[in-house]
C-alpha positions as CSV (number, residue, x, y, z in Angstrom):
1,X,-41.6,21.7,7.8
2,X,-38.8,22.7,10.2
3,X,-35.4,24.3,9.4
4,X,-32.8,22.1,8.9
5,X,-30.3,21.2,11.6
6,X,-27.2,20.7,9.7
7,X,-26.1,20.7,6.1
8,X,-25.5,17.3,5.4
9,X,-26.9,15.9,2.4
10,X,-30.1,13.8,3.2
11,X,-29.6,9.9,2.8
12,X,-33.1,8.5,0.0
13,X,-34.0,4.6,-0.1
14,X,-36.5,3.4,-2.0
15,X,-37.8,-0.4,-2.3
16,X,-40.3,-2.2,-4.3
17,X,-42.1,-5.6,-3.7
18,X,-44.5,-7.9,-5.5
19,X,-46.7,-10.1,-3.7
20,X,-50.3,-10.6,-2.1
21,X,-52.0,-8.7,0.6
22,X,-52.8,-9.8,3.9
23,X,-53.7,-7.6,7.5
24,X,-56.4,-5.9,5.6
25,X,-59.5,-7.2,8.9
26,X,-57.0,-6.0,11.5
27,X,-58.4,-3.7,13.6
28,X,-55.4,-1.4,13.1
29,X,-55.6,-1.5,9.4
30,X,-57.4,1.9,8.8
31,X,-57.4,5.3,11.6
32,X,-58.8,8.6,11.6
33,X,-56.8,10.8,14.2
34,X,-56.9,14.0,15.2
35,X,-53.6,15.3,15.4
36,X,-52.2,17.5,18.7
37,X,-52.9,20.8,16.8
38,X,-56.7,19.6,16.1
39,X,-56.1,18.4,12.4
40,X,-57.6,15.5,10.4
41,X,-55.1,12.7,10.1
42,X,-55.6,9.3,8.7
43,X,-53.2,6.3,8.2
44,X,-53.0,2.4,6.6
45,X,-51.3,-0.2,7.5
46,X,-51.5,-3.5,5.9
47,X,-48.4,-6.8,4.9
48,X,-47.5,-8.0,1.5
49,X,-46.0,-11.3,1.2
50,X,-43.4,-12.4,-1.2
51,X,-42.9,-15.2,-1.2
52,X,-43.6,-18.6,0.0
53,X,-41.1,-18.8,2.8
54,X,-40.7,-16.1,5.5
55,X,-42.8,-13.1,7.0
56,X,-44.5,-10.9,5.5
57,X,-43.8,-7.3,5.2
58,X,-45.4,-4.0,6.8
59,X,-46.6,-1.6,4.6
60,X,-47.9,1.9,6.1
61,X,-48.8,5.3,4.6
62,X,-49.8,8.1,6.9
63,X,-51.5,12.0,5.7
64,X,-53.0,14.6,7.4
65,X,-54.5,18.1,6.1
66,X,-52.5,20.6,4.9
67,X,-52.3,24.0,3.2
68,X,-50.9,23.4,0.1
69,X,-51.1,20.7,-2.7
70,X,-48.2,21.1,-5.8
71,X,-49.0,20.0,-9.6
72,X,-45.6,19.2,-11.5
73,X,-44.2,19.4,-15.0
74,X,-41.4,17.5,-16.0
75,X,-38.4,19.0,-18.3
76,X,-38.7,17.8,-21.9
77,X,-36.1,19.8,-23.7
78,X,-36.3,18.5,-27.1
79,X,-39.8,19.8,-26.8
80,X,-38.7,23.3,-25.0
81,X,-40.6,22.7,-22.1
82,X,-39.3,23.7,-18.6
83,X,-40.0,21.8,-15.2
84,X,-42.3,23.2,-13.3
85,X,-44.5,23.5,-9.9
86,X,-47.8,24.4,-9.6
87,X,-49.3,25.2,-5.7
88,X,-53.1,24.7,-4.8
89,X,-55.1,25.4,-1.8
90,X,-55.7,22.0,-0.1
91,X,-59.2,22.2,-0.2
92,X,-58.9,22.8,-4.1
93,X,-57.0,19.8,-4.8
94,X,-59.9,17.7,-6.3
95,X,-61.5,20.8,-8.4
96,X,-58.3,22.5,-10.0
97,X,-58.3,22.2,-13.2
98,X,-54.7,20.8,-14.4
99,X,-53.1,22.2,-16.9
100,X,-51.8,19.8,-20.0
101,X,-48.1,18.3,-18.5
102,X,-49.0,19.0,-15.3
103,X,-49.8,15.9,-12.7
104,X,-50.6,16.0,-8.7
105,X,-47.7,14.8,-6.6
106,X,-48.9,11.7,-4.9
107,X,-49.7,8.5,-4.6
108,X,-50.0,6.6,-8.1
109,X,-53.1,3.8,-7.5
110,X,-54.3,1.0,-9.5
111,X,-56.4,-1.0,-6.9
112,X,-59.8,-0.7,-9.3
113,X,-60.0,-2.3,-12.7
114,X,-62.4,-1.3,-16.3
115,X,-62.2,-3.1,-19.0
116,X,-59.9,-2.3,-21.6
117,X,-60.6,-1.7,-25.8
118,X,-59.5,-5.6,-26.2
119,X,-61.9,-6.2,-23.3
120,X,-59.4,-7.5,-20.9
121,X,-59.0,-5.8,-17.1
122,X,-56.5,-3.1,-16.7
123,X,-56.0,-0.8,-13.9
124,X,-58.1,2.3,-13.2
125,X,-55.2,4.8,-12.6
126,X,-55.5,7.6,-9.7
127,X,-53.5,10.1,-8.2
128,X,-54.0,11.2,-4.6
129,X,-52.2,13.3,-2.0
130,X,-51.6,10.8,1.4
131,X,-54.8,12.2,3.1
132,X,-57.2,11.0,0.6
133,X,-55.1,8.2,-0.6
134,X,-55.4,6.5,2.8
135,X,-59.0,6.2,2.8
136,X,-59.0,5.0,-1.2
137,X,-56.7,2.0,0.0
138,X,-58.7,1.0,2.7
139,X,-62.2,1.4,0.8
140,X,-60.3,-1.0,-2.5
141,X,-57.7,-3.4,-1.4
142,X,-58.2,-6.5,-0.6
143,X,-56.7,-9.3,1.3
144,X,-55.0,-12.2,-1.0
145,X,-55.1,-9.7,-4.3
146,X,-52.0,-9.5,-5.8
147,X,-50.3,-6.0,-5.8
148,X,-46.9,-4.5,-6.9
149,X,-45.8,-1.7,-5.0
150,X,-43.0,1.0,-5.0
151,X,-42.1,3.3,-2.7
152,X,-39.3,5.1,0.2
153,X,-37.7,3.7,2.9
154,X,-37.4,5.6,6.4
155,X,-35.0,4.5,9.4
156,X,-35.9,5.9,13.0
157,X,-36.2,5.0,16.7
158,X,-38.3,4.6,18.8
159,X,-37.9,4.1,22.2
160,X,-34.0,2.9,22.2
161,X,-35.0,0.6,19.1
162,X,-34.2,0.9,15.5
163,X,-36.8,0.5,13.0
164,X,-37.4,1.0,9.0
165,X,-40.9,2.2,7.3
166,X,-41.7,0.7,3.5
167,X,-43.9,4.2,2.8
168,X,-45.8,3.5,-0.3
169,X,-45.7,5.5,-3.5
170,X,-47.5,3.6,-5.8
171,X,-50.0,0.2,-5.2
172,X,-51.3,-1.8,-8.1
173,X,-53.0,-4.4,-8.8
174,X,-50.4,-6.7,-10.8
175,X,-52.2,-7.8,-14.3
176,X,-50.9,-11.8,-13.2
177,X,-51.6,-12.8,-10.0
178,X,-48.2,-14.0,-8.1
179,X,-48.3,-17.7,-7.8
180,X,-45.4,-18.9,-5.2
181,X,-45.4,-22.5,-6.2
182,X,-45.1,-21.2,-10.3
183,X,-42.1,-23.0,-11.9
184,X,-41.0,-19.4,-12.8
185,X,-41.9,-17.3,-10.0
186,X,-38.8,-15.0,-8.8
187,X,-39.3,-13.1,-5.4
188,X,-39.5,-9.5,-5.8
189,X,-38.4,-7.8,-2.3
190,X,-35.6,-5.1,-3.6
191,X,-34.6,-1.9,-2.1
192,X,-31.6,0.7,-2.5
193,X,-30.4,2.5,0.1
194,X,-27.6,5.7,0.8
195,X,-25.8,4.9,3.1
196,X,-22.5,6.0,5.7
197,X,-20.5,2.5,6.6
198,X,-19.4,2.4,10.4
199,X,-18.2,-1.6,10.3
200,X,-18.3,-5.0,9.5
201,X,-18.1,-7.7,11.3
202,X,-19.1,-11.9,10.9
203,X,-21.0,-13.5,12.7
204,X,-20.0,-17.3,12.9
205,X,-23.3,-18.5,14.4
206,X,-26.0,-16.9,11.7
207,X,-22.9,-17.9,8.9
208,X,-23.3,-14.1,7.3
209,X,-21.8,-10.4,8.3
210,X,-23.3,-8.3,9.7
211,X,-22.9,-3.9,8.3
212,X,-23.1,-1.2,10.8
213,X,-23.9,1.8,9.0
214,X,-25.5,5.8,9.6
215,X,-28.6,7.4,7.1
216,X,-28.7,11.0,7.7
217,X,-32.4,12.1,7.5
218,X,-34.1,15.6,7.1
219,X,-33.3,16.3,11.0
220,X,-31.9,12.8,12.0
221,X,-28.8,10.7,12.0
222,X,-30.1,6.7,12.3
223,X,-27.8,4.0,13.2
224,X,-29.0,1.2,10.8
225,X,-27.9,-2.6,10.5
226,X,-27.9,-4.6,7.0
227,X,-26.4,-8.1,6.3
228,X,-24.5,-9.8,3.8
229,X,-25.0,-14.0,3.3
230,X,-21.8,-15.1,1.4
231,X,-23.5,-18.2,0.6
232,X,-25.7,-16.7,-2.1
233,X,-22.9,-16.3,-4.8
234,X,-19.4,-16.0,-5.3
235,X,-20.1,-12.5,-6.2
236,X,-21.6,-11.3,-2.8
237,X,-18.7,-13.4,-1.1
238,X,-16.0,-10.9,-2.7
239,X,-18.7,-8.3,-2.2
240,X,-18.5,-9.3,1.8
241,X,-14.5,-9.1,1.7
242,X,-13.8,-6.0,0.1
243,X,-16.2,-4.4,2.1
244,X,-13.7,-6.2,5.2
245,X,-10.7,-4.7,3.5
246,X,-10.7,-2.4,1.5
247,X,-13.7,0.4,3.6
248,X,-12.8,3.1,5.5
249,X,-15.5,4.1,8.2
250,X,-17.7,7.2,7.3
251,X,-17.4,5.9,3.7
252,X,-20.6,6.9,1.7
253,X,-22.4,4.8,-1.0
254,X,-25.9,3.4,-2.7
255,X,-26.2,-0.1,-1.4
256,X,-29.1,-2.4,-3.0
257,X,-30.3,-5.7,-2.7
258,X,-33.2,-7.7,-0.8
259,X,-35.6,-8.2,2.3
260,X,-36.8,-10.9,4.0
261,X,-38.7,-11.3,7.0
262,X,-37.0,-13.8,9.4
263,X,-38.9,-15.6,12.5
264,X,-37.6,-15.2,15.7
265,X,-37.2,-18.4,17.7
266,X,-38.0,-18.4,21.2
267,X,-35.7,-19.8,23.5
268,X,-37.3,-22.6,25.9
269,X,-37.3,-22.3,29.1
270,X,-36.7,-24.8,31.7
271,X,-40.4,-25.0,34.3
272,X,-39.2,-23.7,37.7
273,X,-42.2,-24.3,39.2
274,X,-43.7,-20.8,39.4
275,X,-46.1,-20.9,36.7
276,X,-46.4,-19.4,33.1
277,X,-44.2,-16.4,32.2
278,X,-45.4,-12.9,32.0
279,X,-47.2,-12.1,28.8
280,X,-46.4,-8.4,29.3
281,X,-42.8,-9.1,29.0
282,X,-43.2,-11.7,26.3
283,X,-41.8,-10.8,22.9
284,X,-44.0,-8.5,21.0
285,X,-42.7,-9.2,17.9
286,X,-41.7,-12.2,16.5
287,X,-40.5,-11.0,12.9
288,X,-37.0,-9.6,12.5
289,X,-37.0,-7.8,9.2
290,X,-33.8,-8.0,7.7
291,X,-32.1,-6.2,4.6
292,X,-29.1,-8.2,2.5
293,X,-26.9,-6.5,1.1
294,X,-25.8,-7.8,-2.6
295,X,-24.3,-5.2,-4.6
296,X,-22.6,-1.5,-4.3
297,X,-22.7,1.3,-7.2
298,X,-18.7,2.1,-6.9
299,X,-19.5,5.5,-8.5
300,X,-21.1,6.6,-5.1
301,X,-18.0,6.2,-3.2
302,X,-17.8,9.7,-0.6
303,X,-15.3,9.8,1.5
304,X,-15.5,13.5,1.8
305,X,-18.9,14.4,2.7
306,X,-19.8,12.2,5.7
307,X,-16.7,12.6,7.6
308,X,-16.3,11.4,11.4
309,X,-16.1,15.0,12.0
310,X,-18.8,16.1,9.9
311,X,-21.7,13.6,11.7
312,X,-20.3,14.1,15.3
313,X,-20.9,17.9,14.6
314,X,-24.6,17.1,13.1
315,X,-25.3,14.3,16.2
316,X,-24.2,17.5,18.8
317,X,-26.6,19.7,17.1
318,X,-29.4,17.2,17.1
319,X,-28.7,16.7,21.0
320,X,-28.8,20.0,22.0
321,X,-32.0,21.1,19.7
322,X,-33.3,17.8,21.8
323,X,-32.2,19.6,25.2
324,X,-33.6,22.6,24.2
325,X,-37.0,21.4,23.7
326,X,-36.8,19.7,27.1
327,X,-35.8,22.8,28.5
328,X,-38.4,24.9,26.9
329,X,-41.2,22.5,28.1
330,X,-39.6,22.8,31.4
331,X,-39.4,26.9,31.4
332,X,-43.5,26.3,30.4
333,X,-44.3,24.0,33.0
334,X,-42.6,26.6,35.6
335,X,-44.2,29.7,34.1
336,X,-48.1,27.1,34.7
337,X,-47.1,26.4,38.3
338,X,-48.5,29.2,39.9
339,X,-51.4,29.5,38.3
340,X,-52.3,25.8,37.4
341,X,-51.4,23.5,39.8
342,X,-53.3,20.4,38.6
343,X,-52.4,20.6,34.8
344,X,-50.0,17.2,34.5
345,X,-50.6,16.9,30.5
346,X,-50.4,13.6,28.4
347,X,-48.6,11.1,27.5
348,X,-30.9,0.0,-7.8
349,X,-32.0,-3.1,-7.1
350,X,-35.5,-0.9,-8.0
351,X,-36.4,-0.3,-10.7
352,X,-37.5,3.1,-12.5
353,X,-40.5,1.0,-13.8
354,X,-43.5,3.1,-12.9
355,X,-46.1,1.8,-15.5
356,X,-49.1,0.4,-13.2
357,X,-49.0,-3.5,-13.6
């Protein structure tokens, strides 16, 4: 992993959703890749809907090869045992022999069931690194099974536009199958986030504000949007105007609420005469995938750590480690001239439930 730019604390999210599987015959659901350096990389990509209105959401998990694998033991003082790491060879991972306390650091599955003492199903419980785990998901899930799943959130750009990842941690199969038209059934969509607020500001025409805010990452500083509807409760509403008055920019907190996947309607367009518009340019997506806002934890206010001063120093850095890659490529390139011409190259509103439903 590369050396940090900055010191600033890294920014976590984490979400989890119930709901059923769909994407799974999608040509992109399952790759094998070599990566640039000649290693094995695989990745998944599937949606899970929630519920019976709106989009459903992506889901992706990506692993590759590596050196090293780590076993962990958690802390249990009252029993005078220590936390602890254990590191095995890659290619070891499936043969070591785990000590008692000790468990893999992975992915936590459920997508097989056995049946249990009473003779009911229950989950088959696995642990896998991301490499392997990929290629268990795509051999087991399903489309329309019901799942739970848990995992982090990760903000970044690409190509001028800002995006957020739902990286899995855990996929089960849930023990009731979600039923949207169930008297009882409650949407399960959550997510926390840490966050730096830049702004608020309301937007008349959607009827709900809209939050500018920052998540510093390992080597990144994101600009990230999140909304708040004051129509939900009277409690979000007061949440939406202290927010207004009463936060400073660069303020830091752990925000939490919900996601929903919004369709994007497409403005018409009078006929000029000239035939059908270019699909090229057409919108690629037509789900915006939006975050609400509905509660802060007050005990995270920072106003000390994130300062305007603090990030503008981190952005610089990130800038000119950027310009210094461009200029090292560029010093390379120079160097190949001479001698070869024709090489162009190529282009908590979660929960800390973690039993497997």
């Amino acid at each position: 992993m590369a050396n940090r730019l900055f010191d600033l604390p890294q920014q976590r999210g984490q979400f989890q959703m119930r709901g059923v599987v769909s994407g799974v015959q999608r040509n992109n659901f399952y790759q094998e890749k070599k990566t640039k350096n000649g290693g094995d990389f695989r990745s998944v990509f599937f949606q899970c809907r929630t519920g019976k209105d709106g989009a459903p959401h992506n889901v992706s998990l990506n692993g590759m090869t590596r050196d090293k694998v780590y076993f962990s033991r958690r802390e249990d003082k009252a029993k005078g045992i220590t936390k602890d790491t254990k590191e095995v060879a890659f290619k070891d991972r499936n043969t070591f022999v785990c000590p008692d306390g000790y468990n893999l650091i992975g992915v936590h599955l459920g997508l097989e069931q056995q049946a249990s003492a009473d003779g009911k199903p229950e989950n088959i419980r696995k642990t896998m690194v991301e490499y392997d785990a990929c290629k268990y998901i795509a051999e087991n899930i399903k489309d329309d099974e019901s799942v739970f799943i848990k995992g982090s959130t990760e903000f970044s750009s690409y190509q001028g536009k800002h995006q957020v990842k739902f990286v899995p941690n855990q996929i089960s199969l849930c023990k009731v199958p979600v039923d949207f038209d169930a008297d009882d059934f409650e949407e399960t969509a959550n997510w926390e986030q840490f966050m730096v607020f830049t702004g608020i500001q309301f937007d008349k025409e959607l009827g709900e504000a809209i939050v500018s805010a920052k998540i510093v990452g390992y080597n990144t500083i994101e600009d990230a949007v999140f909304y708040i509807d004051p129509n939900r409760s009277d409690k979000v509403k007061k949440l939406m105007q202290s927010m207004k008055n009463k936060l400073k920019p660069y303020t830091s907190f752990k925000a939490s609420g919900y996601m929903k996947g919004v369709e994007k309607v497409e403005e018409v367009v009078e006929d000029d005469g000239w035939g059908e518009s270019n699909a090229m340019e057409r919108q690629s997506s037509p789900v915006e995938r939006k975050m609400y806002i509905t509660g802060i934890d007050s005990s995270t206010f920072d106003t000390d750590t994130y300062t305007e001063e603090a990030m503008a120093e981190a952005q610089a850095k990130i800038v000119a480690n950027e310009q210094a890659k461009v200029d090292f490529g560029s010093k390379k390139n120079a160097d190949k001239l001479p001698f070869d011409m024709d090489d162009w190259g190529s282009a908590s509103a979660v929960s800390d439930d973690d039993s497997w439903v």
